[in-house]
BAFI-3210 file (N, C-alpha, C; in Angstrom, 3 decimals, decimal comma, padded with zeros to 6 digits):
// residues 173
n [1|2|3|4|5|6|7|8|9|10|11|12|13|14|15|16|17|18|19|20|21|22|23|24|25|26|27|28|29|30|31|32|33|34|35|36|37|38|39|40|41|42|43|44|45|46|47|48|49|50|51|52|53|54|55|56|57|58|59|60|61|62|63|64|65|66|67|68|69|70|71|72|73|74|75|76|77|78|79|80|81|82|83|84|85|86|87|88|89|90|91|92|93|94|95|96|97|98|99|100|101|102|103|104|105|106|107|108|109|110|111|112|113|114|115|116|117|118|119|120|121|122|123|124|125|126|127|128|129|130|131|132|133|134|135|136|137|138|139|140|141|142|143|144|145|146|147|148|149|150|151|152|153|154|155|156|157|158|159|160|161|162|163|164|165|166|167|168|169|170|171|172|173]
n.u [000,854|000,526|002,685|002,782|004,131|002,351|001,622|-001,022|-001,758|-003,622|-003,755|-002,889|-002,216|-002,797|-001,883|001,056|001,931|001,134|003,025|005,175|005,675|005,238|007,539|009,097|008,704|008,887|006,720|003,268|001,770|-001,388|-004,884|-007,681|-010,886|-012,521|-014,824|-015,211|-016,744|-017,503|-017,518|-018,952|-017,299|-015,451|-012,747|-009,740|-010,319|-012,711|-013,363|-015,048|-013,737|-014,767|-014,227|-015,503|-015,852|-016,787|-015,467|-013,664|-012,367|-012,489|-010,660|-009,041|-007,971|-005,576|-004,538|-002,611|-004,432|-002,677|-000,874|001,776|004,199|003,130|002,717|000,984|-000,938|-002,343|-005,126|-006,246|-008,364|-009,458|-012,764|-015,468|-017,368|-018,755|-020,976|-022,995|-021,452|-021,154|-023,806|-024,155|-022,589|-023,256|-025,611|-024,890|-023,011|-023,855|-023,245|-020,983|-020,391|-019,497|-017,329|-015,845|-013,850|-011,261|-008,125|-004,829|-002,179|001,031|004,040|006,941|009,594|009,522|007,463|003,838|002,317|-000,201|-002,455|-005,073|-008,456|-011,085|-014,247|-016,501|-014,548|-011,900|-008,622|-006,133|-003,312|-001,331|000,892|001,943|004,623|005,596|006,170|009,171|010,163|012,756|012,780|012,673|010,505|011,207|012,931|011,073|009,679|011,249|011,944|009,162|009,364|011,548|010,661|008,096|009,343|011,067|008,894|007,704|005,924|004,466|004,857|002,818|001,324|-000,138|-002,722|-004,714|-006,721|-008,816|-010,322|-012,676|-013,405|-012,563|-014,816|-017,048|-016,711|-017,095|-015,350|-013,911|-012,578]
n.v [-001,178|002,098|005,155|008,126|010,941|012,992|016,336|018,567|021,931|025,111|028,479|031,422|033,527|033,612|034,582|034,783|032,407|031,029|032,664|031,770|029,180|029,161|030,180|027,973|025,942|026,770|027,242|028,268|026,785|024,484|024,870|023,053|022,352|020,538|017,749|016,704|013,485|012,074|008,353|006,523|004,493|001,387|001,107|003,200|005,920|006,515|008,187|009,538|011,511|013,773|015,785|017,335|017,674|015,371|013,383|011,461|009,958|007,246|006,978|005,310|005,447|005,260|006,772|008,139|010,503|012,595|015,416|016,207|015,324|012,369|008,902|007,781|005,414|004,742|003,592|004,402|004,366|005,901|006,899|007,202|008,143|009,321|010,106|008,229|006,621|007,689|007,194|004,599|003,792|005,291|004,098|002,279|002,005|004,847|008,210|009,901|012,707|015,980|017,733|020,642|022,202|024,232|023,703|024,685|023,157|022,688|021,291|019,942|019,628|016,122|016,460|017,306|020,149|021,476|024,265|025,331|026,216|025,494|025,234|026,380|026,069|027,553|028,525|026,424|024,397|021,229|019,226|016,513|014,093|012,000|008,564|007,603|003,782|003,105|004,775|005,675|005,956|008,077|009,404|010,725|012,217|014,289|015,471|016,811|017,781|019,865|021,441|022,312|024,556|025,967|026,992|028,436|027,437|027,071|024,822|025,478|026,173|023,903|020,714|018,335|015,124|014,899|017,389|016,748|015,742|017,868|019,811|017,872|018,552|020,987|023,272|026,156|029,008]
n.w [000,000|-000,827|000,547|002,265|004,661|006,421|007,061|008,513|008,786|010,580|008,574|008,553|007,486|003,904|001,498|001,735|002,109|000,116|-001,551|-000,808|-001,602|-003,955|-004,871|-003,690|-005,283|-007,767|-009,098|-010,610|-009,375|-009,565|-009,376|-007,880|-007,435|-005,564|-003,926|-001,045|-000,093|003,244|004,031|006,448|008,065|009,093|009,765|009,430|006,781|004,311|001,317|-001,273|-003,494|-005,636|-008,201|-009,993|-012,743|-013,864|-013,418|-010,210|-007,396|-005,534|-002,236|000,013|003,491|006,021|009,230|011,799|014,382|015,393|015,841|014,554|011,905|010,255|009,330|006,385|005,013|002,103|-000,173|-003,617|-005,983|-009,165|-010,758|-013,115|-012,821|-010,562|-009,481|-009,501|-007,745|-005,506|-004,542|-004,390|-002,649|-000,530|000,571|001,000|003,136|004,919|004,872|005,932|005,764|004,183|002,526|001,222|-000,843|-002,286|-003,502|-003,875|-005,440|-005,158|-006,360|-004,897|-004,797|-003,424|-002,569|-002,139|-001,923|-000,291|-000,408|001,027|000,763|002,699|002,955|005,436|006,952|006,771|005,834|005,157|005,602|004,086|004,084|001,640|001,976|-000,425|-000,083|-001,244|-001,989|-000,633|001,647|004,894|007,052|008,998|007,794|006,061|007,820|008,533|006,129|005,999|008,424|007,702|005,359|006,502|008,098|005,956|004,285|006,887|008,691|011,856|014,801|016,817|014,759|013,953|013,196|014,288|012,547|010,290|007,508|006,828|010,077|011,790|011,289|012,010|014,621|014,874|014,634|013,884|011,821]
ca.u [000,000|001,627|002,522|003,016|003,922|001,674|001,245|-001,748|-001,714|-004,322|-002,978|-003,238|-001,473|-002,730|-001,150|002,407|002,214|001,285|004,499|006,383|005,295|005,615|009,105|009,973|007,936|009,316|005,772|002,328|000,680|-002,832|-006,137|-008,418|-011,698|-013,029|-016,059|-015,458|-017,615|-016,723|-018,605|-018,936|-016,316|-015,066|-011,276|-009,235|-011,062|-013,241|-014,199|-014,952|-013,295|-015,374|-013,542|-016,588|-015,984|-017,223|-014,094|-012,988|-011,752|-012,611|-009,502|-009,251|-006,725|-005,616|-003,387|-002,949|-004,985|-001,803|-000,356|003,114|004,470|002,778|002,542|-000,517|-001,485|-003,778|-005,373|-007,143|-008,930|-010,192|-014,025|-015,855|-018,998|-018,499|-022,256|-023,290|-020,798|-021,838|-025,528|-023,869|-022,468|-024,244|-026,715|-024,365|-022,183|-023,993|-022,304|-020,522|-020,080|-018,977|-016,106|-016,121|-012,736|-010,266|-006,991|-003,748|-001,256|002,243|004,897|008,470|010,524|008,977|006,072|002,985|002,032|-001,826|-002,986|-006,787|-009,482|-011,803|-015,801|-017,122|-013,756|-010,988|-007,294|-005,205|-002,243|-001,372|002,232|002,276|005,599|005,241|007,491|009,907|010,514|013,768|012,936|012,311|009,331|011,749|013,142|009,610|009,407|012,110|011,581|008,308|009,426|012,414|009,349|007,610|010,784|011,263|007,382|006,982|004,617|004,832|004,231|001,444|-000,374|-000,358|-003,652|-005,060|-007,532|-009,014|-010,870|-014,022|-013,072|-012,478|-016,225|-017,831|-016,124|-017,400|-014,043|-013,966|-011,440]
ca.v [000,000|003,353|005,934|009,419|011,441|013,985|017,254|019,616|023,585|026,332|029,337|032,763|034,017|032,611|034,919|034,989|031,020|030,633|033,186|031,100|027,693|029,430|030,328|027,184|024,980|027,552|027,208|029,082|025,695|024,179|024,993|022,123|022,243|019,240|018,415|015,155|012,364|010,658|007,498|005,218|003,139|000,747|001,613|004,217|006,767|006,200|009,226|009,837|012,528|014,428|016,679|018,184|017,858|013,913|012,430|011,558|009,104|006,603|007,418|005,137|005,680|005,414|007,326|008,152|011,871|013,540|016,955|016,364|014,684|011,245|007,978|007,587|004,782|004,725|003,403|005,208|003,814|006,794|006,605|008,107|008,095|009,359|010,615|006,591|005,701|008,463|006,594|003,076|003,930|005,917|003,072|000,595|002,718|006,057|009,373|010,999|014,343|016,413|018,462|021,281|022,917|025,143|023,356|024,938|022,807|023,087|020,797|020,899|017,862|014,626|016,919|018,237|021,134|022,069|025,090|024,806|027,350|024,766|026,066|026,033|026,142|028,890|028,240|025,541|024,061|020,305|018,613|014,938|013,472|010,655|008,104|006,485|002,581|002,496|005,872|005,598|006,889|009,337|010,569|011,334|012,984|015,097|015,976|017,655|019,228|021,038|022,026|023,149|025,590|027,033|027,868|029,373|026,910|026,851|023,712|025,282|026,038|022,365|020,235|016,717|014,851|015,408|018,362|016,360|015,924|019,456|020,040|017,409|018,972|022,197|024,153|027,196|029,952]
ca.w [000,000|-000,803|001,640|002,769|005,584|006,502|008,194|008,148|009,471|010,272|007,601|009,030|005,675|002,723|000,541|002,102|002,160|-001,448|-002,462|-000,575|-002,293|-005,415|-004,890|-003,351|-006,369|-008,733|-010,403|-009,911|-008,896|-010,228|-008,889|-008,442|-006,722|-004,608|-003,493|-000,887|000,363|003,609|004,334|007,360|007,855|010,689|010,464|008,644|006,033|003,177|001,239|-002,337|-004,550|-006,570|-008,924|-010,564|-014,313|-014,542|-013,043|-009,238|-006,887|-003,946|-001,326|001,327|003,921|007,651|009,628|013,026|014,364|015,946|015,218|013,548|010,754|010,294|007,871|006,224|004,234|001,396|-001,527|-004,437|-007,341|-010,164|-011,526|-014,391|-012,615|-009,153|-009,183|-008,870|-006,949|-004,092|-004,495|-003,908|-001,014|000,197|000,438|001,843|004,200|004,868|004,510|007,503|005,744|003,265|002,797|-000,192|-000,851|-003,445|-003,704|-004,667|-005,330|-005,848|-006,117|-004,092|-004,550|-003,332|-001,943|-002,437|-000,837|-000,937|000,045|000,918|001,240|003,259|003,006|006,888|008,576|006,651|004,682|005,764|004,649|004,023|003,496|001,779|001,540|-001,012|000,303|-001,618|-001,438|-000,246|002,450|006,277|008,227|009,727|006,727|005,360|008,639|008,133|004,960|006,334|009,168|006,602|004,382|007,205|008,869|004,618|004,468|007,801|009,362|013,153|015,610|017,131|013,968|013,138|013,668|013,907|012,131|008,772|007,549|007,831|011,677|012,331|010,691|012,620|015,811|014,927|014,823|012,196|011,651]
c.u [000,892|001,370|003,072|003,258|003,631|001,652|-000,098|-002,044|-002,734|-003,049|-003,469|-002,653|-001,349|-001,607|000,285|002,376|002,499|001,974|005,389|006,381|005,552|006,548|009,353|009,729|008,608|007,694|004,694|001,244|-000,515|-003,743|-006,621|-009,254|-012,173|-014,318|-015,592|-016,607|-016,827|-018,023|-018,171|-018,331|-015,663|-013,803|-010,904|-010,753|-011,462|-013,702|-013,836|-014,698|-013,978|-014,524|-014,246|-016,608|-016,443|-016,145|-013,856|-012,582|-011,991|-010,706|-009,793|-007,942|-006,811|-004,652|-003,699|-003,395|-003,799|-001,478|000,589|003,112|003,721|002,772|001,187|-000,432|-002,607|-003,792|-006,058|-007,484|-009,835|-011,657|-014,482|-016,959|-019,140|-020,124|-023,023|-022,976|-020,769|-022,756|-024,919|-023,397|-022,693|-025,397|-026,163|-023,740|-022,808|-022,846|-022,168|-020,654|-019,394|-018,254|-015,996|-014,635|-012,434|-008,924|-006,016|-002,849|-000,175|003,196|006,607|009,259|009,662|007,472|005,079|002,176|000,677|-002,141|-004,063|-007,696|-010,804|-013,827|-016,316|-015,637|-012,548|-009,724|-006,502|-004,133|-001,873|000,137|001,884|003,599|005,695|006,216|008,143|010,221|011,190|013,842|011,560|011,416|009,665|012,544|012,065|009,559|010,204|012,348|010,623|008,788|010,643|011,567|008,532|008,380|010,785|009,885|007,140|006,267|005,285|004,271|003,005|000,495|-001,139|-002,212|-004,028|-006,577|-007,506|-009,783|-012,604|-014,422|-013,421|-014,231|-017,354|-017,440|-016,712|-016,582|-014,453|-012,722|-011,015]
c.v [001,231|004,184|007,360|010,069|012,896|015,164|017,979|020,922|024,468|027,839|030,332|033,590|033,520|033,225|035,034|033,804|030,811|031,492|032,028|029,971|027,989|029,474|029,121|025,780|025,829|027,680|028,028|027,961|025,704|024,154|023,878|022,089|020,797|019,457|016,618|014,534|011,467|009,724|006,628|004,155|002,580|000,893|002,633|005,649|006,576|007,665|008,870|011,252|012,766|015,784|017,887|018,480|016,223|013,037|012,648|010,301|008,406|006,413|006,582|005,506|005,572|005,622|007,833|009,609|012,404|014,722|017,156|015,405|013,117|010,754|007,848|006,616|004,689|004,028|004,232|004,461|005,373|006,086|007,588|008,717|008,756|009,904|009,096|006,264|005,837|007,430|005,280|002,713|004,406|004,743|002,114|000,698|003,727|006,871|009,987|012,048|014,613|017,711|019,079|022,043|023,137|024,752|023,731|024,397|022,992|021,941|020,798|019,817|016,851|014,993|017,020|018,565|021,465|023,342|024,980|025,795|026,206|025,459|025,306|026,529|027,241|027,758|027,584|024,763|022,511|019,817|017,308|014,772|012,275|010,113|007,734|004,996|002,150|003,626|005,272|006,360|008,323|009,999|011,503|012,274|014,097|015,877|016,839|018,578|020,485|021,319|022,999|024,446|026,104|027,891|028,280|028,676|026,593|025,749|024,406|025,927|024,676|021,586|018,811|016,429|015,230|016,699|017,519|016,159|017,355|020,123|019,881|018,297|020,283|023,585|025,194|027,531|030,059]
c.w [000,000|000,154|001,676|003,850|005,920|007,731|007,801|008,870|009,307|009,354|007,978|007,768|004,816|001,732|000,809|002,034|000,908|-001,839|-001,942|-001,181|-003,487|-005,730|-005,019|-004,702|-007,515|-010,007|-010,095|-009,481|-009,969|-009,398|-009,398|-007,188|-006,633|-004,073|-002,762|-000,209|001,374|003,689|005,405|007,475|009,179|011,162|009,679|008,311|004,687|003,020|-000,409|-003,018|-005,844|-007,429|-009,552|-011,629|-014,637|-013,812|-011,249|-009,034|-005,361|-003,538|000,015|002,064|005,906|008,041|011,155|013,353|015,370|015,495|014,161|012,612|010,764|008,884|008,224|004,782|003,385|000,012|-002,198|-006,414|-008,249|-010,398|-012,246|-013,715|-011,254|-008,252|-008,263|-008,187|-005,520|-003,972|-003,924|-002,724|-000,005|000,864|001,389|003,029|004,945|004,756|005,946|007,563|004,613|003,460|001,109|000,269|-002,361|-002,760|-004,197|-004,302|-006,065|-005,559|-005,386|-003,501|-004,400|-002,881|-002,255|-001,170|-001,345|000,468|-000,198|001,363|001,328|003,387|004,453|007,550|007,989|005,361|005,847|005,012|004,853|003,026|003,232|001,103|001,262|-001,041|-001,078|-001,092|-000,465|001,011|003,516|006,704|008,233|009,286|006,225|006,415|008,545|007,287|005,203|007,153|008,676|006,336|005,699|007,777|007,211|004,471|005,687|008,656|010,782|013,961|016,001|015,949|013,175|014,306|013,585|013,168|010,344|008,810|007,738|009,344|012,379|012,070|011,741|014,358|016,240|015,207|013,210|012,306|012,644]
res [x|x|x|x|x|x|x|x|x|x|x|x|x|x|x|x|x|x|x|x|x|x|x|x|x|x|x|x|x|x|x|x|x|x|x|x|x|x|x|x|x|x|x|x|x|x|x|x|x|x|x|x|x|x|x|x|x|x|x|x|x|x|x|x|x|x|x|x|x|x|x|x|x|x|x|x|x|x|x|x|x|x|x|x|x|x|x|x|x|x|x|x|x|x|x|x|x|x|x|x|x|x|x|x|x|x|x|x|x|x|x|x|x|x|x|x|x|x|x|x|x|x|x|x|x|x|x|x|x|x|x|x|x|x|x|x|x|x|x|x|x|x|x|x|x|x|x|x|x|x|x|x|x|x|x|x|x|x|x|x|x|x|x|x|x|x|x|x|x|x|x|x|x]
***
């Protein structure tokens, strides 16, 4: 199962974050709106990825809800149909919740960095460091918390959970 190690941060400066990602990506990133689907599940996270042009993706995944750098395991299968595929599981699982966001991502070595303008809770920021085979936990970890110290991001603006978490919790800005 492939892996990543993850951070995710409340963003008190979107626009000073995304110069700095730009710099450090050397690119102006790609916008890509989301619209997800979690659903009811007995371990990890099931949610479906809606993209909103005809195309997303069932995302499962499980990782532990701490603050700092973590591995997160996941799978992801693409679908054409993702309208149906809500309905099917919806049916079989229910739906926990939904999670609507504006994604800017940028790339930055092994990274990707998403900057997220979250609808209900504000702009937050999200490191995955996509492991490599032959790379340790606690390199991946490392790798983030460098990324984090070049962009600015401070331990206490880091958070746990997912953004559907933070929702259900009733946390905003």
């Amino acid at each position: 199962m492939p892996s990543n190690v993850e951070i995710k941060a409340r963003v008190t400066d979107a626009t000073l974050l995304a110069e700095k990602a730009r710099q450090l990506s050397k690119s102006e990133g790609t916008v890509i709106r989301q619209h997800d689907t979690f659903f009811n599940c007995s371990n990890g996270r099931l949610k479906l990825r809606d993209f909103m042009d005809g195309t997303g993706q069932l995302i499962f995944y499980d990782r532990p809800d701490s603050d700092g750098p973590k591995l997160s395991r996941y799978s992801i299968t693409p679908t054409q149909n993702p309208d149906d595929l809500k309905t099917v599981l919806s049916d079989a699982q229910g739906i926990k919740g939904e999670v609507r966001k504006e994604r800017h991502l940028y790339l930055i070595g092994q990274t990707r960095v998403h900057l997220d303008t979250v609808e209900g809770l504000g702009h937050y920021m999200e490191l995955e460091v996509v492991m490599r085979p032959d790379q340790s936990v606690e390199e991946g970890q490392q790798v983030a918390r460098d990324l984090m110290k070049a962009l600015g991001v401070s331990e206490d603006s880091l958070v746990t959970g997912a953004y559907m978490d933070l929702l259900l919790n009733g946390r905003s800005k």
